[in-house]
N, C-alpha and C positions, 0 to 999 in steps of 0.2 A: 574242349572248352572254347567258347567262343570268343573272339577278341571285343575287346569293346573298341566303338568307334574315337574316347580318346588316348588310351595303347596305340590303336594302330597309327596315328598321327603323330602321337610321339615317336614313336619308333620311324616313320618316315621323315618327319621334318629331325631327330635325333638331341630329342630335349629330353627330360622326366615328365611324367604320364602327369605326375602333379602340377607342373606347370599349365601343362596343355588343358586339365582339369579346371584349373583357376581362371585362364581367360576364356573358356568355354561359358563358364559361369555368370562372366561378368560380361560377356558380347549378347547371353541370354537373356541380363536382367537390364539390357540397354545403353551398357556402355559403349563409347565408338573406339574403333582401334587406336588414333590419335589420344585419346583420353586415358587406354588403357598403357600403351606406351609409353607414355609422359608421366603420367602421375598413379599408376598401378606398377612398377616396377618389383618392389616386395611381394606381391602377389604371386603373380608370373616370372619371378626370379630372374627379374631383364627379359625377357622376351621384346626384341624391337619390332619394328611397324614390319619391316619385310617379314619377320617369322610370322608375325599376328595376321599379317595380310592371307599368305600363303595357310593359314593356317585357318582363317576365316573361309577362304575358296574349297580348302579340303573337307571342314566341317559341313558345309551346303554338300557336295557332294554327297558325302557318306550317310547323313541325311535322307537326300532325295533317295539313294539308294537302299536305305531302309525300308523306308515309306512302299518303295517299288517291292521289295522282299515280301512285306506283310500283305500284298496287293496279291501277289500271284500267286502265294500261301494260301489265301484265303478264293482265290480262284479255284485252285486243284482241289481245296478239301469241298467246296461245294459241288466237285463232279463226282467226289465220292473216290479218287484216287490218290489221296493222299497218305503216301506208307510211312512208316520212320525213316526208312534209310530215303525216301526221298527228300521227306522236309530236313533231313539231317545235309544234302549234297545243294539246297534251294540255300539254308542257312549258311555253309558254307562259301557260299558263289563271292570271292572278293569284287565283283566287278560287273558293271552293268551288261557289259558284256555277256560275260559268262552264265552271268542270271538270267538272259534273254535266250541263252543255249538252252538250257537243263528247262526250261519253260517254253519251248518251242513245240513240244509232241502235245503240249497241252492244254495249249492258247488256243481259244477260239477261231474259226479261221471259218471263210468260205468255204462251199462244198466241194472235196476235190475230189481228183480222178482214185484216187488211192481209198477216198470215201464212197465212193460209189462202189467200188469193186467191194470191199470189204460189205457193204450193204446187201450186194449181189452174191455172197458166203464163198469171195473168192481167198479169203487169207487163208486157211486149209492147206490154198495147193501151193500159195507163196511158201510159205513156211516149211509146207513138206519137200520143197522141190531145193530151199536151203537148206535143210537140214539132213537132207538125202539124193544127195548128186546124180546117184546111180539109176534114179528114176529117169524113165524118157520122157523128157516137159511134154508135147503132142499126147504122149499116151495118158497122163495125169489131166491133163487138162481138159481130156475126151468129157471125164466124168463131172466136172463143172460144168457144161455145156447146159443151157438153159436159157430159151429165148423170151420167156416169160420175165425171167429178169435182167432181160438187154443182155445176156450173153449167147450170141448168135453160133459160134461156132469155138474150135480150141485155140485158135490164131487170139481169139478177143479175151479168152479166158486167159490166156501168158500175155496178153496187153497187159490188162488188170494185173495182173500177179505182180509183172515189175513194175507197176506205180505202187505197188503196196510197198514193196522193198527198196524202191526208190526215195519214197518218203520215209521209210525207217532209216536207212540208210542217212539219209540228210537232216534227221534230228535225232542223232547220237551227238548230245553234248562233248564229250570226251577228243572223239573224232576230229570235229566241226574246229575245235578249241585248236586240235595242232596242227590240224590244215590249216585255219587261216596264220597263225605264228610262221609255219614253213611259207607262204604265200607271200606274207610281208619281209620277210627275210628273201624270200628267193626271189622275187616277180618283180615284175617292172612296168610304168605307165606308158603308154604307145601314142602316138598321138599324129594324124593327118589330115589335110584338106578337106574340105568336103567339095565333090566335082562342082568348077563351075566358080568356086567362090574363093578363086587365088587371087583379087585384082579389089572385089571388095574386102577379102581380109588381111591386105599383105601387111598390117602393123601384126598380126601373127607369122609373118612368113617365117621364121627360123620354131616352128613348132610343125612345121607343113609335115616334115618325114624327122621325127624327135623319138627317141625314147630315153627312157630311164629309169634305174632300178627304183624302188620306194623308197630305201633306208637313205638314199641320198638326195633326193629332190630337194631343194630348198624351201624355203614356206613361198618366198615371191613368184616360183616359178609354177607351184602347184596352183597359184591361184588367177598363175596368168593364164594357165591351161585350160581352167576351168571356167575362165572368162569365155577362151575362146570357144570353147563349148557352147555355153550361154548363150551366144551370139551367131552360133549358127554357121561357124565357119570352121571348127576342128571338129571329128569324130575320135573321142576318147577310146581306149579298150585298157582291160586292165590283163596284162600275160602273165601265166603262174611261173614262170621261170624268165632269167634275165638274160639268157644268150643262146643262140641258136633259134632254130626255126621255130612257130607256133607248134600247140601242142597237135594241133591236129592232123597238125604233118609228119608226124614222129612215128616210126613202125613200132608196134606191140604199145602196151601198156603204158603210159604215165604215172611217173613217182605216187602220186596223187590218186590214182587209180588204184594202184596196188597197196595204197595205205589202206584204202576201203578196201577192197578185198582181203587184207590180214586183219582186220576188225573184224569182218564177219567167216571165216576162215575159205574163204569161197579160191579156191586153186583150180589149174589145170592138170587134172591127171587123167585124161583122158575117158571120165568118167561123160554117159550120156547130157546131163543139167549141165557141166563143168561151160560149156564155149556160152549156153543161155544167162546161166548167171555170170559170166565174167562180162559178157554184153550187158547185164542189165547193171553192174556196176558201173562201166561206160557210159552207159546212158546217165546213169544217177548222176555222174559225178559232171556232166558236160552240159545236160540240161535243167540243173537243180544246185547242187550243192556248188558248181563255180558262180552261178547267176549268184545265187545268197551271198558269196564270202566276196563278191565285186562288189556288190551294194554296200558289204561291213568294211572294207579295205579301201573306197570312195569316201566314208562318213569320216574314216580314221584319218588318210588323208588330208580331208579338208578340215577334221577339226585340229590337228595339231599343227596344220599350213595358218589357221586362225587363231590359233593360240601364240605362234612365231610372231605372227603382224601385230596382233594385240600389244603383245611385249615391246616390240619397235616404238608401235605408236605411243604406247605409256613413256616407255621412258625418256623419247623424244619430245611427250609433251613436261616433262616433268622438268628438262633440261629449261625447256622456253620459260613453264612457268617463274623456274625460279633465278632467272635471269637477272642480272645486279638492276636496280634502279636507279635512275639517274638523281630522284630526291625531291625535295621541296624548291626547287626551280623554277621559275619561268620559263616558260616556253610557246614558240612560234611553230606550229603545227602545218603542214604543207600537204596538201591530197591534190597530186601534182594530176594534168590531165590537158589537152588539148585544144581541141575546140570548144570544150565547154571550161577551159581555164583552169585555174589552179587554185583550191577552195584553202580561206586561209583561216587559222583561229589561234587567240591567243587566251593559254591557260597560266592560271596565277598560281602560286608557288602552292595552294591547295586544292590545284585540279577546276576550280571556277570558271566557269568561261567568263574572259573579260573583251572579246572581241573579235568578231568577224569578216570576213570579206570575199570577194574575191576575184583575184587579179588577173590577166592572159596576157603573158608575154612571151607567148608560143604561137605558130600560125592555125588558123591564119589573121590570130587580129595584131601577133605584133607588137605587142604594148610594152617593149620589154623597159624601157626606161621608166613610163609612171609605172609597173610593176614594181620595179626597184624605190622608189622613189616610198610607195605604200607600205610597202613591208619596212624601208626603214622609220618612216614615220611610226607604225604599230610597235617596234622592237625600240625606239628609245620612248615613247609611251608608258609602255607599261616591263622598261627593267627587263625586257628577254635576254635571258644568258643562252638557253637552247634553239633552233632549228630543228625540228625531225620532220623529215622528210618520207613520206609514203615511198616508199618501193615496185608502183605501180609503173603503168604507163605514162611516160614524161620524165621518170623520175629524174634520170641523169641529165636531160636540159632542164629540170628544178634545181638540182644540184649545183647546177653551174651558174644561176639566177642566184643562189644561196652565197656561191662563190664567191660571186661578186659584190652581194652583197657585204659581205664579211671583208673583203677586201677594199673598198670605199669608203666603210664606215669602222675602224678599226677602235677607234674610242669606245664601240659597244660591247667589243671582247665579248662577240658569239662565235659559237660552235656548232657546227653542221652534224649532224649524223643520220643515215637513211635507217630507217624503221620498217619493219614488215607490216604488209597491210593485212595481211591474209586476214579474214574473216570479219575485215570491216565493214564491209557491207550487209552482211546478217549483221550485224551488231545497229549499224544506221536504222535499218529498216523494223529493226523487233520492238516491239510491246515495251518494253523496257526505256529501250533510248528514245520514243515516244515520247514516255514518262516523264525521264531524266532531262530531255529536252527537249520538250514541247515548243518552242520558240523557234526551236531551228529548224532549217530544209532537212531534207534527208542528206543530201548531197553535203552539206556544211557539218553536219553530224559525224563523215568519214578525219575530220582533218582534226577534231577534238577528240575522238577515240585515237589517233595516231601521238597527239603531244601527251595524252595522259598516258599511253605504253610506253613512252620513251622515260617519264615518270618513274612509272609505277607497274611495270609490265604484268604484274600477280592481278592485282586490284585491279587494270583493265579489262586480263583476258578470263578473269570468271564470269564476266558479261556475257559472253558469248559461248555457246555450247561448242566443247571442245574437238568435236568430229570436224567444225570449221575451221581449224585453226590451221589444217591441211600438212599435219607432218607425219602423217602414217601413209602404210601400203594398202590398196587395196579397199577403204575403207568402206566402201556399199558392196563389198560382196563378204563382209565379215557378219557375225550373226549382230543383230544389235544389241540383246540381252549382254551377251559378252565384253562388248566393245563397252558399254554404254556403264557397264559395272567398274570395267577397271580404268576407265579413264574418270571416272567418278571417285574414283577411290586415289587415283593420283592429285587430282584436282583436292579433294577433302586434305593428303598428306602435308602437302605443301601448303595451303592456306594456313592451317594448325600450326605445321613447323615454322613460319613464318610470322604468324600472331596479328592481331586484327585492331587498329585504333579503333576502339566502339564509337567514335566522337565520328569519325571520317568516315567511316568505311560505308560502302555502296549497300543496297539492300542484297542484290547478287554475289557480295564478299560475306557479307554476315552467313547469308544461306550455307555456305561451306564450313562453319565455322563446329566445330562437335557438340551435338546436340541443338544446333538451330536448324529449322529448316526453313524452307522459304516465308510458310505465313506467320511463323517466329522474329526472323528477321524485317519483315512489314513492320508486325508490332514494334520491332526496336529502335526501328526507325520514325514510326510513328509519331513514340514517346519523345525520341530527344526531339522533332522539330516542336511537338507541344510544348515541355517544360525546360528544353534547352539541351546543352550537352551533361551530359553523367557526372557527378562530380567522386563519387567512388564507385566502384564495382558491386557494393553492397545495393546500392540506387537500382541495380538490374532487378532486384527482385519485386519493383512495381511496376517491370511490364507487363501488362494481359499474358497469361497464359506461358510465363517463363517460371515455372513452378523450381520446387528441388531438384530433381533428377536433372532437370536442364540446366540450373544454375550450378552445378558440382561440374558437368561435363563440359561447359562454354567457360566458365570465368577464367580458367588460366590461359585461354589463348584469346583472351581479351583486354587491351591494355587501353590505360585511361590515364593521358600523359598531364601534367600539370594539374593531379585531383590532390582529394584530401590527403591519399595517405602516399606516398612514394610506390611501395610495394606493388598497388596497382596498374602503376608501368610496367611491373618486370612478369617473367613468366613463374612466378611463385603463386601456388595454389591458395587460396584465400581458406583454406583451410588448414595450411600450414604456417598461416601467418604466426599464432603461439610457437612454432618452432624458431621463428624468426626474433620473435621476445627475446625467448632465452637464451639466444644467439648474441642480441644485443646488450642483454641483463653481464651476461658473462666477458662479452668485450667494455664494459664500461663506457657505451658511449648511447647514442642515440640513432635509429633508423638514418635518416640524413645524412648521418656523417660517417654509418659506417659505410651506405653503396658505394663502390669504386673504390674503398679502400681496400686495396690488394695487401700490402704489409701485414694488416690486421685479422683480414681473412684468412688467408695463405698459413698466417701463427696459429690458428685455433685449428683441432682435432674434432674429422665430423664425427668421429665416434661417444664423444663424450655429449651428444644430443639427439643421440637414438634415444627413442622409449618404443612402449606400446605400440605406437601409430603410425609411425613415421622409422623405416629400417637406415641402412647407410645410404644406400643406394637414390633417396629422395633427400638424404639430409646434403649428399654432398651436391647431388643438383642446385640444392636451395645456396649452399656457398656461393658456388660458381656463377650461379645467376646475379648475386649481390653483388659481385666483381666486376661484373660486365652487364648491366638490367638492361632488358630489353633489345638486346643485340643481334642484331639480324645477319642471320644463318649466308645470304647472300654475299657472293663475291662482289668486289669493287667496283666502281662504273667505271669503264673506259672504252674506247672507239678503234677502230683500224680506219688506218690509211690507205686511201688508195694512190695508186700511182699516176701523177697528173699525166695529161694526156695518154691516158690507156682507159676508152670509155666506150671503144667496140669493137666488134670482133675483129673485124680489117687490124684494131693497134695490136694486137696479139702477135709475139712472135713465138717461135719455139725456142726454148731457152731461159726464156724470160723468166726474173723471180719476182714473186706479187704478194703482197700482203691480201689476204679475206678473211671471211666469215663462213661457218661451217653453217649452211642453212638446213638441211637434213642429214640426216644419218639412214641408213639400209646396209640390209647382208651383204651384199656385194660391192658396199663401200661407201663416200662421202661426198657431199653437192656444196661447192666453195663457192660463196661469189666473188667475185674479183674483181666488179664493178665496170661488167659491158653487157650490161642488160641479160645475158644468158650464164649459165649458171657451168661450170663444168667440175666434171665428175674425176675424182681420185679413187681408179678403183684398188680394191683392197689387197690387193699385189703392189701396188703403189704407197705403200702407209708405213712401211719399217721395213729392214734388213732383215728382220724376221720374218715367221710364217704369223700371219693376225687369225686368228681364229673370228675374232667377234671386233669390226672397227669401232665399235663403241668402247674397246678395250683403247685405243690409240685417240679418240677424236669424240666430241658431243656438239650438237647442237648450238651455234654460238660462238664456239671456240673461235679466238680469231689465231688465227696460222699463216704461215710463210710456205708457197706452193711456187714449183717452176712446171712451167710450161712446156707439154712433151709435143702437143700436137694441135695445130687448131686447122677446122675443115668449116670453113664458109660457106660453103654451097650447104651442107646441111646443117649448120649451124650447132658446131659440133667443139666441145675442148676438152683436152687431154689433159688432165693435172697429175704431178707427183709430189708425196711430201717429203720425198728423199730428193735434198737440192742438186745432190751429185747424180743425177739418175741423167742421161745423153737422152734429146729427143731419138726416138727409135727412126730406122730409115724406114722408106715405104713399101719396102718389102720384105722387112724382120718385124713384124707384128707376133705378139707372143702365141705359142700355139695354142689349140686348142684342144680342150679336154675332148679326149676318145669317146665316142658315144656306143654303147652297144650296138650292133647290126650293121656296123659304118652307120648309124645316121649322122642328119647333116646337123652341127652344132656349132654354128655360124653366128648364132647368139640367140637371146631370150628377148624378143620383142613384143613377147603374147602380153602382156596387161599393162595396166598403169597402175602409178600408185608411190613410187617408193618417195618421190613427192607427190603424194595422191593428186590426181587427176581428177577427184571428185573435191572444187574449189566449193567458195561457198557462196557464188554466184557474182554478175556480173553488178559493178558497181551506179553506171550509170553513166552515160554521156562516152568518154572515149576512156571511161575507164576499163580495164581487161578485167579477167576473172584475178580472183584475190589470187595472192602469190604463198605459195608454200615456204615461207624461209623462217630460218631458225634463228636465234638471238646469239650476241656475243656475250662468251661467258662475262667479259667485264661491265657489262650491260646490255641494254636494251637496242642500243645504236649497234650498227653494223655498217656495213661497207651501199653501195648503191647501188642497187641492179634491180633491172624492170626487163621489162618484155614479156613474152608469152611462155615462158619457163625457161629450163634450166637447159643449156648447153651439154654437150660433151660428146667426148672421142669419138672417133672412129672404131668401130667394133671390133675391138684388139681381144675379145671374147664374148662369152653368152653371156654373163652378168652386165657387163659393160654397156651392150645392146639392150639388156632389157632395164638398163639406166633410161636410156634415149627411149623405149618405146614410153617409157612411163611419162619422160617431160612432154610426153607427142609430140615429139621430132622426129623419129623411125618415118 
């Protein structure tokens, strides 16, 4: 009996087949995960966005792989070879994998050697010569001999014979399936120089003599490796076994060898065929069947090393996005820079630009007093409570311009905090901020996207497409279908979980929102600047082309603050509003007076306003929401301190303890800045008294923490952090060891790629500004600590991860 595709998803992700049935359903006839989440919960008996998400990626697949079934079903029966027990083993196939085995003898292919010979009526003597040892191959092959059909002699006729068996051989599904299983389980990725190219690729040099089993490579290291491939400076090899010599140094037969010959019973008993066929096994297996399962164990590889970094990158982006905001503030925005000065803009407490400028009080012009002198004129103008500060270059003598400022002018009661600029430059330069601010430079456009992140950091960075936002591994050597799916799908999470002022929000926020999509949110924007702001939620359905379907899946993550009816603040379905009645029918009071009333909430039973429509599960939503409308899911704004006079590498001591900001997260650990322009790394032996499996168990994006300093190396601009304060700087020659590599290789560390602050920024800003910086937000907000420079600092190579920290910030 065949499983169906939602069984087998229930049974994997481990729900009832009926749930999985229900949001199948409802993702088919258009609903988005967010929508079904939030307000399908009766349906899908809770099923949250993680299970729906995962459960949306498995549905595509199984899918595709259908689609693939009935493709190559309908292949084999138009050759005419389609028997029961085959289409019975094709339907069976769980796995695209395995469906590409059992479909291999059958697939269309170029003319091979194995098809010429069978052409040439050599499969006779193959066949007889397996299935009958005792024959002498030479004497059998006499009587194939035939030059008329390119069989010159008996030599050519046992050519033929073992391509025939060589190909049979190599398309035994069965076979194929546990060899490569033993292959990935036993074998290991080898990886060397290529001559000549030690000097142009020494940011790979700890891959130069590297191996490693498969089951353990990490996702960072397989795609450092694969870089370096790329790039024309490693020669990869994939070996079926993970200790000891290559196979082809090994006396008598390989494990692997001798699977194939107990598949096809082919032994040595001293029979005349017995040393032919166990040779042409040999050959099968060394010029055929390992080329194949290298190519399948390569894909496997790389796609589960991309499915790791995916992961990374999502959930690091999901940390930035939802980063606390600092609010409806004033703020002095700073896109700090040198020669070309320090671009200034002042945003009002809803994001407007109310003023620009810009000052140089860096060399070489020096200006540092009328700089001061400007920025406080602009900050008691227009009421600035904030400073954010780009994290660029400059940023820490802005920092100290800000300093002073704040310390001069203390009546104004501002606050300084450095912001990440990463991907403000794509943001300046796109179609959009064009749009948005056609009035301005492009250069002046960097300093208004920095005070609205410090803002509003959600509503900023869906501007910008999220591969700029630079806090993945690896990201232009990941597929982009992939990348491009599930950072889409973090970016939709969070905008939904978060909720959207229809009145405020950017055309680029709306676009995220469930069920709008880009030329959706034009129209809605459209509308309000035609006839003004929305005054209910009901008003959405005279935008162009915001039909039902889309007004059911957008209205509850759409609020619309000081309108007709209150409800329309909160995240209560406008469809649930009748629930809400007779919520308030039953407390005796009115909408107004019951929100926020906890006492009166808290007393009522959501069971006793179930019906038909509406199960426990949405009614007690709708309480909870009343008690708190519109409250954002976001942690609290707040800043780290840096430590005065510690602003570069030189103040670093060993020992030291520092307040920072966790700018990125990676497998092999976490990127702090400490505020001296380079970034230094806590690697994941450094993170607890425990063993950390995964630092994102310990540490996110943002997080502002307390690190002492194990090691700082100036000449390569290098720092050592731990987040254990008792941890002694190490002496300089008890550096921790290093993990054994098979064959003695040298594992000195992983320098092969970049990424874990990806190295693919989102281009260079303009004037002396550097490439955008990779840093991550604090969880109490969007401000974080000050650091600029040309990336992230850290240790000394006290192992491979550690190193391939440093190759990533390209410091190696």
């Amino acid at each position: 009996m065949t499983t169906t595709i939602e069984a087998r998803i229930a049974e994997e992700l481990g729900v009832r087949e009926r749930q999985v049935s229900a949001a199948v359903e409802l993702l088919d006839g258009g609903s988005t995960v967010p929508f079904i989440a939030r307000y399908r919960k009766e349906a899908t008996e809770m099923l949250d966005d993680a299970q729906l998400r995962a459960l949306e990626e498995r549905l595509r697949y199984l899918r595709e792989l259908e689609e693939r079934r009935e493709t190559i079903l309908e292949s084999v029966r138009g050759q005419g070879k389609l028997t029961e027990e085959l289409a019975e083993r094709i339907r069976a196939a769980d796995s695209k994998a395995r469906l590409e085995d059992i479909y291999l003898p059958y697939k269309p292919k170029r003319r091979t050697k194995a098809q010429i010979a069978r052409e040439a009526g050599l499969e006779p003597l193959a066949e007889g010569l397996l299935a009958d040892p005792s024959v002498q191959p030479a004497a059998a092959a006499a009587a194939f001999v035939d030059a008329a059909k390119g069989v010159a002699d008996a030599d050519a006729a046992l050519e033929g014979a073992r391509s025939i068996l060589a190909e049979r051989f190599g398309e035994d599904a069965d076979l194929i399936g546990e060899l490569r299983e033993r292959m990935w389980e036993q074998g290991r990725l080898v990886s060397a120089v290529r001559e000549g190219k030690e000097q142009q690729g020494a940011k790979f040099a700890d891959y130069f003599s590297f191996s490693e089993s498969f089951t353990e490579l990490p996702s960072h290291r397989v795609l450092a490796l694969l870089r370096g491939e790329k790039e024309e400076v490693l020669d990869l090899t994939l070996e079926p076994e993970a200790a000891g010599a290559q196979e082809a140094d090994l006396p008598g037969p390989s494990w692997y060898e001798q699977a194939v010959a107990r598949r096809f019973g082919v032994r040595d008993e001293g029979r005349p065929a017995d040393g032919w066929l166990l040779e042409t096994v040999r050959w099968a297996w060394r010029t055929r069947m390992l080329v194949h399962l290298g190519i399948d164990l390569r894909t496997r590889l790389r796609t589960a090393a991309e499915d790791e970094a995916v992961r990374v990158f999502a959930a690091n982006l999901r940390d930035l996005l939802l980063a606390a905001p600092a609010g409806t503030r004033s703020t002095l925005g700073l896109d700090p820079g040198l020669r070309t000065g320090v671009k200034v803009a002042v945003i009002d407490a809803t994001g407007k630009v109310a003023a620009t400028d810009t000052v140089y009080p860096h060399a070489p012009q020096k200006q540092w007093d009328a700089a001061l002198a400007r920025l406080a004129e602009l900050a008691e103008a227009h009421r600035v409570e904030l400073v954010a500060i780009g994290n660029g270059t400059a940023s820490r003598e802005t920092d100290k311009l800000a300093g002073e400022l704040i310390a001069a002018r203390p009546e104004l009661k501002l606050a300084k905090v450095m912001v990440s600029e990463a991907g403000a430059s794509v943001y300046s330069a796109s179609p959009y901020a064009s749009q948005e601010l056609p009035e301005l430079d492009v250069s002046l456009r960097g300093a208004v996207s920095i005070a609205r992140r410090l803002q509003d950091p959600l509503a900023e960075l869906v501007k910008i497409d999220p591969k700029s936002i630079g806090v993945g591994q690896y990201q232009h050597d990941l597929s982009e279908v992939k990348l491009s799916r599930s950072l889409d799908a973090v970016v939709e999470d969070c905008v939904n979980g978060v909720g959207v002022d229809v009145n405020t929000a950017s055309a680029p926020l709306l676009s995220r929102v469930s069920g709008i999509g880009s030329s959706l949110a034009e129209n809605i924007v459209s509308h309000r600047d035609a006839n003004g702001p929305f005054a209910s939620r009901e008003e959405l359905k005279g935008v162009a082309r915001l039909g039902p379907k889309a007004f059911e899946q957008c209205a509850g993550f759409l609020r619309i603050r000081d309108g007709a009816d209150p409800l329309d603040a909160s995240s209560v379905h406008p469809e649930a509003y009748p629930v809400v009645r007779t919520i308030v029918r039953t407390a005796g009071t009115d909408v107004p007076s019951l929100i926020g009333n906890a006492k009166t909430l808290r007393a009522l039973d959501p069971a006793d306003f179930v019906d038909g429509s509406f199960g426990l599960p949405t009614v007690t939503d709708i309480l909870r929401e009343l008690e708190k409308p519109g409250r954002d899911p976001r942690p609290g704004f707040r800043t780290a301190s840096f430590k005065e006079g510690v602003e570069k590498l030189s103040d670093l001591r060993s020992g030291m303890v520092l307040e920072g900001v966790v700018t990125n997260v990676a497998a092999f650990g976490a990127f702090v800045d400490v505020g001296v322009h380079q970034d230094g790394l806590v690697h994941v032996s450094a993170m607890a008294k425990t063993f950390v499996k995964d630092p994102r168990d310990v540490v996110k994006p943002g997080d502002i923490v307390r690190v002492r300093v194990l090691e700082v190396d100036e000449a390569r601009k290098r720092i050592s952090l731990t987040l254990r304060l008792d941890d002694e700087a190490p002496a300089a020659d008890t550096a921790p060891r290093q993990r054994q590599r098979p064959r003695g290789r040298d594992s000195s560390g992983d320098k092969g790629g970049t990424g874990a602050r990806s190295s693919d920024k989102g281009g260079d800003k303009g004037g002396d500004k550097g490439r955008d910086r990779s840093r991550g937000r604090e969880k109490g907000g969007q401000g974080r600590p000050k650091g600029s420079g040309r990336g992230p600092s850290a240790p000394a190579p006290q192992n491979s991860e550690m190193a391939e920290a440093l190759r990533r910030a390209g410091l190696a």
